[in-house]
C-alpha positions as CSV (number, residue, x, y, z in Angstrom):
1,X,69.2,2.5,52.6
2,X,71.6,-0.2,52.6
3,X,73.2,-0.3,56.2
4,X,75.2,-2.8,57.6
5,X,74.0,-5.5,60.7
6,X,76.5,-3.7,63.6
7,X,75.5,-0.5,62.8
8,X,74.5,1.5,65.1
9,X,72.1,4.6,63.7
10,X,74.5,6.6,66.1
11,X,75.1,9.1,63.0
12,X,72.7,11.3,61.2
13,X,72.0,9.1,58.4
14,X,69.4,9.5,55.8
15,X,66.4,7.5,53.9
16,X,67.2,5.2,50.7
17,X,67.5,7.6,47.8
18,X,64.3,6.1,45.7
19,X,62.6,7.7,48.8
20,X,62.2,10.3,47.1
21,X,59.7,8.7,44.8
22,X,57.8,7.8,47.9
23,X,57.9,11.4,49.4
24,X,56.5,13.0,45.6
25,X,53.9,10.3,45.5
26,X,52.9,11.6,49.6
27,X,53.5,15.2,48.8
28,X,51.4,15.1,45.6
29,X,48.4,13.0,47.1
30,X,48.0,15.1,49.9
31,X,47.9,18.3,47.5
32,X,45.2,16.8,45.0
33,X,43.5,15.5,48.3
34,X,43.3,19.2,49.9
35,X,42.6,21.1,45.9
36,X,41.0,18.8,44.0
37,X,37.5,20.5,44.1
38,X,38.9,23.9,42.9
39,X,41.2,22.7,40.3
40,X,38.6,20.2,39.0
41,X,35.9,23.5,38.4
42,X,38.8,25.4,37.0
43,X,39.7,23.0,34.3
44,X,35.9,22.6,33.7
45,X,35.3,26.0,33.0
46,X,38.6,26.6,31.5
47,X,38.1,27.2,27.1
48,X,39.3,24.1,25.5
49,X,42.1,26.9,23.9
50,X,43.8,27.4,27.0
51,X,44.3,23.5,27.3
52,X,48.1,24.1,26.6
53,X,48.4,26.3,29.8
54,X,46.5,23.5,32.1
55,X,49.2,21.2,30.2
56,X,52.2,23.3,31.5
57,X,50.7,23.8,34.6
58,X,50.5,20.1,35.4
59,X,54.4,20.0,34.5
60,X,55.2,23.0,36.6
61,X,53.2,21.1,39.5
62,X,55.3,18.4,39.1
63,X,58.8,20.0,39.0
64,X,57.5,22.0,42.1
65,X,56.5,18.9,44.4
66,X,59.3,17.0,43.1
67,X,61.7,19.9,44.3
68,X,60.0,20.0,47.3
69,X,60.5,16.3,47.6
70,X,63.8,16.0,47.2
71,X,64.3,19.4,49.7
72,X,63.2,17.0,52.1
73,X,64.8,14.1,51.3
74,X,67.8,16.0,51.9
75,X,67.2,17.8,55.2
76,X,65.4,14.3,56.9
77,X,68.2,12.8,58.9
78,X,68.2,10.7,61.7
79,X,70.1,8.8,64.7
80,X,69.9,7.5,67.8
81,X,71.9,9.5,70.5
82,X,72.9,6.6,72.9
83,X,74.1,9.3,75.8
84,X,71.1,10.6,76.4
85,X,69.2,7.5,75.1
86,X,67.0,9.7,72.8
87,X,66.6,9.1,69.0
88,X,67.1,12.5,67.0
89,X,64.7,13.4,64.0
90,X,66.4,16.7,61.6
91,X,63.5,18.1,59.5
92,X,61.5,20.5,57.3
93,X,62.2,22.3,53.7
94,X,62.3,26.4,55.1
95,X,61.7,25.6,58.5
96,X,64.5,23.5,60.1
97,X,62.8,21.3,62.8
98,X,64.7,18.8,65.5
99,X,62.9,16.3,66.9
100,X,64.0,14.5,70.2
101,X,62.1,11.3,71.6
102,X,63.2,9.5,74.7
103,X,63.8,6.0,74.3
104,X,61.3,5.6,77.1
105,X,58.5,7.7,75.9
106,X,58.3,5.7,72.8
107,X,55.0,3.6,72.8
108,X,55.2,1.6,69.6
109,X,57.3,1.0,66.1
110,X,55.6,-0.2,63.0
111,X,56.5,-1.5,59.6
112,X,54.4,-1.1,56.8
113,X,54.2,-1.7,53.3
114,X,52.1,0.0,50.7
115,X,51.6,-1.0,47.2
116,X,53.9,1.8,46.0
117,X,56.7,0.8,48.5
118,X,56.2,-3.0,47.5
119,X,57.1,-1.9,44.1
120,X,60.0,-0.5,44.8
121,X,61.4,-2.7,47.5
122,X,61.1,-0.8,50.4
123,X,59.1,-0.1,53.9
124,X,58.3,2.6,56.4
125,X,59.1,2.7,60.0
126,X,56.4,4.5,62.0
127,X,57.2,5.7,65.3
128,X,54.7,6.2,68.2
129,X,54.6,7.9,71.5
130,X,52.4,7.7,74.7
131,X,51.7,11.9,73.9
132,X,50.5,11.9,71.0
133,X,47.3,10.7,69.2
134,X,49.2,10.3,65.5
135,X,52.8,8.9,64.7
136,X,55.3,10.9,65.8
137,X,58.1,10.3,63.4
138,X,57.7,8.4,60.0
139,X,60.5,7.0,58.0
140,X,59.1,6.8,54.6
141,X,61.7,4.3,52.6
142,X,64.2,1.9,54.6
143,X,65.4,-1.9,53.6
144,X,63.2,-4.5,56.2
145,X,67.0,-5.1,57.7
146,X,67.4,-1.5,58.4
147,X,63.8,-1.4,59.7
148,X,63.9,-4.6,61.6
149,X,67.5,-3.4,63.6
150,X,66.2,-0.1,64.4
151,X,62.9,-1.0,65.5
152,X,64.5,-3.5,68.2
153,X,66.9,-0.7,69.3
154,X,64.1,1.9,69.3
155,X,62.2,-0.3,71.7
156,X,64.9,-1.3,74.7
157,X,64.9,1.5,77.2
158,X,69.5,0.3,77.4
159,X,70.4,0.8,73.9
160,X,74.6,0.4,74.4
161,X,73.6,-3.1,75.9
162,X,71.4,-4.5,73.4
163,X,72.9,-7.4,70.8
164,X,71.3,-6.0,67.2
165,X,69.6,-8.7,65.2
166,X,71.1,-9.2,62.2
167,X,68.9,-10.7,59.7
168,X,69.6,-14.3,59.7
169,X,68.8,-14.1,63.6
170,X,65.3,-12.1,62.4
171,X,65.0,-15.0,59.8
172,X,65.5,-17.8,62.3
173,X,63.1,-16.2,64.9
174,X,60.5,-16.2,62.8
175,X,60.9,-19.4,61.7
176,X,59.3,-20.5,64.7
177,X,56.0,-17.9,65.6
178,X,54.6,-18.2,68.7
179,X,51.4,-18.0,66.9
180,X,50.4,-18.5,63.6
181,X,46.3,-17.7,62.6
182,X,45.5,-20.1,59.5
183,X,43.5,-19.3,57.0
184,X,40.8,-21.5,58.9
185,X,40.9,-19.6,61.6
186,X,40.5,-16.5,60.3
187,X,37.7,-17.8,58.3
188,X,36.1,-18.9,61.6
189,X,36.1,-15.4,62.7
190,X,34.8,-14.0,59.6
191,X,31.9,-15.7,59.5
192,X,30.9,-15.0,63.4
193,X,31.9,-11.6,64.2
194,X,30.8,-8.0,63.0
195,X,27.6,-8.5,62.3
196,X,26.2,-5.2,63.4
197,X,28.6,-3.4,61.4
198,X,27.9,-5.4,58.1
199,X,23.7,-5.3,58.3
200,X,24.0,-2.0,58.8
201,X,25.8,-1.5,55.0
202,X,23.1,-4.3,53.6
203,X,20.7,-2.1,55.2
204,X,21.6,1.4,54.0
205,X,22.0,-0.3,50.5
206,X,18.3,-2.0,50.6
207,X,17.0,1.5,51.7
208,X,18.7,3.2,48.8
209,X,17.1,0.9,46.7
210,X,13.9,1.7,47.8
211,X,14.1,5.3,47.2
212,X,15.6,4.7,43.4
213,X,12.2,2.6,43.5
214,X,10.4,5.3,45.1
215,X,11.9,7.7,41.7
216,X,10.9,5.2,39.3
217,X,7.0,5.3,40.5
218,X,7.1,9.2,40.9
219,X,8.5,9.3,37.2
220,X,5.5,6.9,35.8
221,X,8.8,4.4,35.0
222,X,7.0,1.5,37.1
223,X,3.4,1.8,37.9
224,X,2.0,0.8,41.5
225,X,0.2,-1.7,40.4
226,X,2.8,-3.5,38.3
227,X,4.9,-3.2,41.5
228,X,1.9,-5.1,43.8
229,X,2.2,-8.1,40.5
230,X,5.8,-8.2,40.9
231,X,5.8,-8.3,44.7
232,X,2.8,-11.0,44.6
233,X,4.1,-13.6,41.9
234,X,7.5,-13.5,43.4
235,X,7.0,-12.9,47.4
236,X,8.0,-16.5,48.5
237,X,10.9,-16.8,46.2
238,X,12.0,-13.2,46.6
239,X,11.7,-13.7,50.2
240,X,14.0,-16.9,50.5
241,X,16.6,-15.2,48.3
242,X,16.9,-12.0,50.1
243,X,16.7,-14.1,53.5
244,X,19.9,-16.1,51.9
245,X,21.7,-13.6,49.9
246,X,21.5,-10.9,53.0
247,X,23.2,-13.7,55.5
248,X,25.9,-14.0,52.5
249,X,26.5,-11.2,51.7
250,X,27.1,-10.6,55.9
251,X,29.5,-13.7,55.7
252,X,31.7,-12.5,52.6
253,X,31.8,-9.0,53.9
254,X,33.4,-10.0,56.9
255,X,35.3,-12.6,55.7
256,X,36.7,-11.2,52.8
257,X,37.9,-7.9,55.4
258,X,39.6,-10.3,57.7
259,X,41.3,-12.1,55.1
260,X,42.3,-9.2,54.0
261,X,43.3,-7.3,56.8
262,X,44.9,-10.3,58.9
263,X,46.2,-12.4,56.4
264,X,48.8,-14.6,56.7
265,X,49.1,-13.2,60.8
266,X,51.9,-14.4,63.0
267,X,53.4,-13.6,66.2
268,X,57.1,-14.5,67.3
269,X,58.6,-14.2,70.4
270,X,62.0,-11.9,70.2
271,X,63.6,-11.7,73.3
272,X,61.5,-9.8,75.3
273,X,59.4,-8.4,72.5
274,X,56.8,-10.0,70.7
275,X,56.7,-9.2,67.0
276,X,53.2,-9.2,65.0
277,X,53.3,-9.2,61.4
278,X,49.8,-9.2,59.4
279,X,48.4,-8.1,55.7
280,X,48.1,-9.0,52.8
281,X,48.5,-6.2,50.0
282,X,49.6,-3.9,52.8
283,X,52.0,-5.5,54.9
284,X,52.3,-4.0,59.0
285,X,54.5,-5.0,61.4
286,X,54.2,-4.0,65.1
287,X,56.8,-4.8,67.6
288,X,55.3,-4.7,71.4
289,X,57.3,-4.6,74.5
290,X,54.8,-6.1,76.7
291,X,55.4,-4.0,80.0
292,X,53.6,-1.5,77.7
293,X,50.6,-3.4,77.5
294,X,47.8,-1.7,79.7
295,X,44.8,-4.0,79.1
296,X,44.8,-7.0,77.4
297,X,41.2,-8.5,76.3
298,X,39.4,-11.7,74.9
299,X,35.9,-12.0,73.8
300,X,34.5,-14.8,71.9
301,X,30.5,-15.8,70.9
302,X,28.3,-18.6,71.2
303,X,29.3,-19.8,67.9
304,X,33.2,-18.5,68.1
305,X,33.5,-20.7,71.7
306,X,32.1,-23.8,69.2
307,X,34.9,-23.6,67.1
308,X,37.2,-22.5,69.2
309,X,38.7,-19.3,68.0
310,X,38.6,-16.0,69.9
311,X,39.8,-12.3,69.2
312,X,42.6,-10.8,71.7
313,X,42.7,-7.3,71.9
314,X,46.3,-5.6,73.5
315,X,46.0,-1.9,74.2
316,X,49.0,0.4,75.1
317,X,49.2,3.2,76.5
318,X,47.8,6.4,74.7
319,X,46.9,10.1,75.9
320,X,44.7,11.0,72.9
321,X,41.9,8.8,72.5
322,X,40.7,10.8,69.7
323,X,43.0,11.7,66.6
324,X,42.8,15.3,65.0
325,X,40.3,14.6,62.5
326,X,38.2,13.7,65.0
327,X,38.1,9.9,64.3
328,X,39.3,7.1,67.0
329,X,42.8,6.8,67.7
330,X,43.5,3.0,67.1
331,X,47.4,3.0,66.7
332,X,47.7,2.2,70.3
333,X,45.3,-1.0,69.7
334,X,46.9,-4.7,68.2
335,X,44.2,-7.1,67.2
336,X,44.8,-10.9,67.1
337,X,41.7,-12.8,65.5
338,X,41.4,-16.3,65.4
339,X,43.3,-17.3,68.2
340,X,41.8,-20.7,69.9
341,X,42.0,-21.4,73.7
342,X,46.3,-22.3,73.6
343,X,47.0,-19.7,71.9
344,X,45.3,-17.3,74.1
345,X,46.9,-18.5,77.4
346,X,50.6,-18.4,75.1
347,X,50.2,-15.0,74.4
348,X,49.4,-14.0,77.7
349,X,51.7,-16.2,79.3
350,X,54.5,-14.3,77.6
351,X,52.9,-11.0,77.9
352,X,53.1,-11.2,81.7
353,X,55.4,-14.2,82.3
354,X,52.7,-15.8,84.4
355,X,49.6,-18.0,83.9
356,X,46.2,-15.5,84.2
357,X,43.9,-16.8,87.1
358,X,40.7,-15.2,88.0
359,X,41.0,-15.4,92.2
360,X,38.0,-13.8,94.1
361,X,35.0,-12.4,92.3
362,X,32.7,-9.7,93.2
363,X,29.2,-10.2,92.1
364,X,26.9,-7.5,90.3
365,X,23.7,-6.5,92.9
366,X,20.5,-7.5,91.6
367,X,20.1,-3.8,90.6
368,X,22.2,-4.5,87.4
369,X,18.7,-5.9,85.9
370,X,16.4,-3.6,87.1
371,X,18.7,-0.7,84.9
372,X,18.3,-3.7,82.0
373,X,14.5,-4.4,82.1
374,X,13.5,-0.5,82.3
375,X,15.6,0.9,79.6
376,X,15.8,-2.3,77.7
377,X,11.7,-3.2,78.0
378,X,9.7,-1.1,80.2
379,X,10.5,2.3,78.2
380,X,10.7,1.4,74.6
381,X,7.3,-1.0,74.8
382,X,6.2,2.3,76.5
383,X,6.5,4.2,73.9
384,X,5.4,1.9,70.7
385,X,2.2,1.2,73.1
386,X,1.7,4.9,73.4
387,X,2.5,5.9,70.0
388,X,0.1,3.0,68.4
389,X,-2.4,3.8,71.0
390,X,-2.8,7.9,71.0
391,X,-1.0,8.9,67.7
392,X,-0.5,6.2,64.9
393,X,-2.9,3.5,64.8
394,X,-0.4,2.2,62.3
395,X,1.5,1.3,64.2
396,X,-0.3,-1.4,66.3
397,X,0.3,-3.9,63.6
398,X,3.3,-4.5,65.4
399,X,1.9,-4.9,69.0
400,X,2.2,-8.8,68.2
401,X,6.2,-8.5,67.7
402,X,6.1,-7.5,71.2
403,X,6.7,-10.2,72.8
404,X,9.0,-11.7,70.8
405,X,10.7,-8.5,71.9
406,X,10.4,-9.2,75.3
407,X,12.2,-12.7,74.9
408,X,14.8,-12.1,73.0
409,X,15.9,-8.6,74.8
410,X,15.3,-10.5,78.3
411,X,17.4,-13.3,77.2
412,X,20.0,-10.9,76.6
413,X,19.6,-9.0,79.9
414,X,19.5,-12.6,81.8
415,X,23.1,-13.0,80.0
416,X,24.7,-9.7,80.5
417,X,23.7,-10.5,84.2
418,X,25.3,-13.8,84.7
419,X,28.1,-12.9,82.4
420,X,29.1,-9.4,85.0
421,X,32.1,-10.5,86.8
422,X,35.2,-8.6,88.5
423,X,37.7,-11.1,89.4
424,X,40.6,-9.9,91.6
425,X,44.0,-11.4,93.2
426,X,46.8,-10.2,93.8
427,X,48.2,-10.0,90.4
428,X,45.5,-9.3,87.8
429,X,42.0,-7.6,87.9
430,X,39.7,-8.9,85.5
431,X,36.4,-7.7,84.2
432,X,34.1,-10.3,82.7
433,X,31.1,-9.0,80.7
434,X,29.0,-9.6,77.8
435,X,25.2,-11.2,76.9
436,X,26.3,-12.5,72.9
437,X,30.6,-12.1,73.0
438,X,31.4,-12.5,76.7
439,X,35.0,-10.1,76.8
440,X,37.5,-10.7,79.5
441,X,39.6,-7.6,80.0
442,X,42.4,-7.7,81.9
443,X,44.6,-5.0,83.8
444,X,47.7,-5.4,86.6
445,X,47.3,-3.6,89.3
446,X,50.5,-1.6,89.3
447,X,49.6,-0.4,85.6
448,X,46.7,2.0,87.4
449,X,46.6,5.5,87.6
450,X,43.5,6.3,89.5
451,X,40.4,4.9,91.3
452,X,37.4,6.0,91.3
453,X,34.6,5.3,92.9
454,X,30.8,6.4,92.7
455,X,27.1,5.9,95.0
456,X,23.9,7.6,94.7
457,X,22.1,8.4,97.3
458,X,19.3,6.0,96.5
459,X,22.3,3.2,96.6
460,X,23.5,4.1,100.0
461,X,20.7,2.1,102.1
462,X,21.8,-1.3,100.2
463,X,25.6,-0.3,100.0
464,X,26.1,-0.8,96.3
465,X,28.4,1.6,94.2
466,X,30.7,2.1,90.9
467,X,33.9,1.6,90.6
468,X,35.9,3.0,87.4
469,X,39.7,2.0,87.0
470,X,41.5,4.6,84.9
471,X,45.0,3.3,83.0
472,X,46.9,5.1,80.5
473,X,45.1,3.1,77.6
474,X,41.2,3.8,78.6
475,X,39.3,3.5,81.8
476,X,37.5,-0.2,82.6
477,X,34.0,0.3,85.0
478,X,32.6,-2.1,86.9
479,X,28.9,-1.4,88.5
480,X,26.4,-2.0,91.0
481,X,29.0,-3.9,93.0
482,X,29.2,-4.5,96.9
483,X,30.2,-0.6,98.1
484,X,32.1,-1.7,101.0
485,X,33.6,-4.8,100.1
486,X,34.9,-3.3,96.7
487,X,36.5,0.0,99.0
488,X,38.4,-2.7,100.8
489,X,39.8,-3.8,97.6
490,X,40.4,-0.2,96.2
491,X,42.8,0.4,99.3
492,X,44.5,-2.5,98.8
493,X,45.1,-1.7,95.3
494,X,46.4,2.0,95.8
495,X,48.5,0.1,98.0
496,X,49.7,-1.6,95.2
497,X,50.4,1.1,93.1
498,X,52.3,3.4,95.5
499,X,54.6,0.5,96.7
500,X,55.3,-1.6,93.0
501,X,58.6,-0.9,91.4
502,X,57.8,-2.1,88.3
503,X,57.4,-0.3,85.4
504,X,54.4,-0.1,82.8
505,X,56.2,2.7,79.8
């Protein structure tokens, strides 16, 4: 699709041609994805005389799906209808389908780049909405000039009085990123961040070896006793290399996912867009109008605030928190990683076209750590004493660890305590939490759509309640504060919100 800079999309126009290469590739994984199982048991059990049939079945798959393909290829058309500021989607192979979305509605525009598409020289152009929980519209092969044009007309609300980029202006802009995350940086990050999420495969792996071990004794491969020699010639060593190799392996399993994921990341300023480009074999591209952004968030460690690097978080907004197949919606989520203390305050400084100050805060009651020190010690030291005592003596071998327990757990209550903030004035909440990464969230007050507010009964003599704010990209709670003092607030803000005129979609 080779278009010129001053068009206009406002004629049905369709995809570049070697789309439908892309589309056959699409329509044929999904097919294997959904039939693989039966086919694969067919052709198992299939006579090795009947191969010839499974050979011109596999051709009369492929001259099926590539018919389909090129059906729709041909019927997928689309423009942007500047009277009624909507952009017009034609579609479907026996079912004719036409697909309107308001310039307005339209939450966020991507462009991606798989490895098929980098082979051929083209990308996609994804096109979300606040409604819905997966992309609306997909354009599966366009030139990045075509891509880059439409996106910035897809995302101003006026299209008729929007300059289009051409691509030497695109070229020039990005010349000069706002931000630009180093490979430094991102190794920074790497190395400090997701640490749950990576023991947690070292751990399932180490427990999958010790059932394969488990096999090999119940099969007479290893003996018990040569197990107890192994252990005992080789426990300090072993020790020392598992210690090491487990905090590597942590390290080069985040590391090597934010390299991959975030390489080469930049973000440039285009008008009044910010463009954020990332990847490294597949290539995205996200273009944010940031009057769409409904809570913008920064949380850093102990070791991350050492070297200076942080990870931003910018949601928009998003109806469906949870996507079809029942996993998390995160196309409604840009990441930054790596971003160190100027950065930060530049991207949020052109996010809301005003430096982010904290004002008044409002103090957790002393109630907070109470919640922390009987869930987080009182109940589970409970139960191990109980369990050791009455039912297992096995398990009082670990009564000593307990109070390691205790320190380390109340070090991290002590934390999360002094670490719960709500900082207000009269342009931003925000939220300040956190024991190990302390998180900043942030949210205007004209960008909420409802308050609400919770107390016990038991909370009513020392006047302390909950307070949930609920936008149009989550809902943010802040607890055990002041009850009246944070009602005085809450009126202040629906005051806010009733009287703004600005606009948050």
């Amino acid at each position: 699709m080779n278009l010129k800079p001053e068009t206009k999309f406002n004629s049905p126009q369709r995809q570049s041609p070697v789309g439908i290469v892309i589309i056959f590739a699409d329509t044929l994984h999904k097919f294997l994805r959904a039939m693989w199982a039966p086919l694969a048991i067919t052709i198992y059990r299939m006579p090795s005389s009947a191969l010839l049939f499974v050979a011109l079945g596999v051709i009369g798959l492929f001259l099926i799906i590539g018919v389909v393909a090129y059906l729709k290829y041909r019927n997928f058309t689309f423009f942007l209808d500047e009277s009624k500021q909507e952009f017009v989607v034609h579609k479907g192979v026996l079912s004719k389908k036409k697909l309107s979305i308001g310039l307005d509605k339209i939450q966020q525009v991507n462009i991606n780049q798989n490895v098929i598409q980098k082979i051929i020289g083209v990308y996609s152009l994804d096109v979300d909405t606040a409604g819905s929980g997966s992309k609306e519209v997909s354009i599966r092969a366009i030139d990045h000039k075509s891509a880059q044009i439409l996106k910035t007309k897809l995302l101003e609300k006026e299209v008729e009085n929007q300059e289009v980029f051409t691509e030497n202006e695109i070229t020039e802009k990005q010349q000069k990123p706002l931000i630009k995350i180093g490979l430094s940086s991102l190794l920074k990050v790497g190395i400090t961040s997701n640490y749950g999420r990576s023991l947690a495969i070292l751990f399932a792996f180490f427990f999958t070896l010790y059932d394969n071990v488990r096999d090999f004794v119940k099969n007479d491969l290893l003996s018990e006793q040569q197990i107890d020699t192994y252990i005992n010639q080789g426990a300090k060593l072993g020790f020392l290399i598992v210690f090491f190799g487990l905090f590597l392996t942590v390290f080069l399993i985040n590391l090597v996912r934010t390299l991959i994921k975030y390489f080469d990341l930049e973000v440039v300023k285009q008008r009044n867009s910010l463009l954020i480009s990332y990847g490294l074999f597949a290539k995205k591209n996200t273009l944010l109008s940031p009057k769409k952004a409904q809570i913008v968030s920064y949380s850093r460690n102990f070791f991350q605030q050492k070297m200076n690097v942080m990870k931003l978080k910018i949601k928009q907004a998003s109806s469906q928190e949870i996507k079809e197949d029942g996993k998390k919606n995160e196309s409604s989520v840009i990441e930054i990683p790596g971003a160190n203390t100027s950065e930060k305050e530049n991207i949020l400084q052109a996010i809301y076209d005003k430096i982010v100050e904290k004002g008044n805060v409002f103090n957790p009651n002393y109630r907070y750590v109470f919640r922390g020190v009987i869930f987080g010690l009182l109940f589970p030291i409970t139960v191990i004493l109980f369990l050791g005592l009455f039912i297992n003596d096995e398990i009082k071998i670990y009564f000593p660890f307990i109070g390691l327990y205790v320190l380390i757990v109340g070090l991290f209550i002590y934390f999360a305590f002094k670490n719960y903030r709500l900082f207000v004035n009269n342009d931003f909440i925000i939220k300040k939490s956190g024991a190990w990464d302390v998180k900043h969230e942030i949210i205007e007050p004209h960008k909420i759509q409802a308050i609400t507010t919770r107390q016990f009964f038991w909370h009513k003599s020392s006047d302390v309640g909950h307070v949930i704010f609920h936008t149009a990209a989550g809902d943010v709670y802040f607890n055990f504060a002041n009850f009246s003092e944070i009602n005085r607030q809450i009126n202040y803000w629906l005051y806010q919100v009733e009287s703004s005129d600005k606009h948050w979609m």
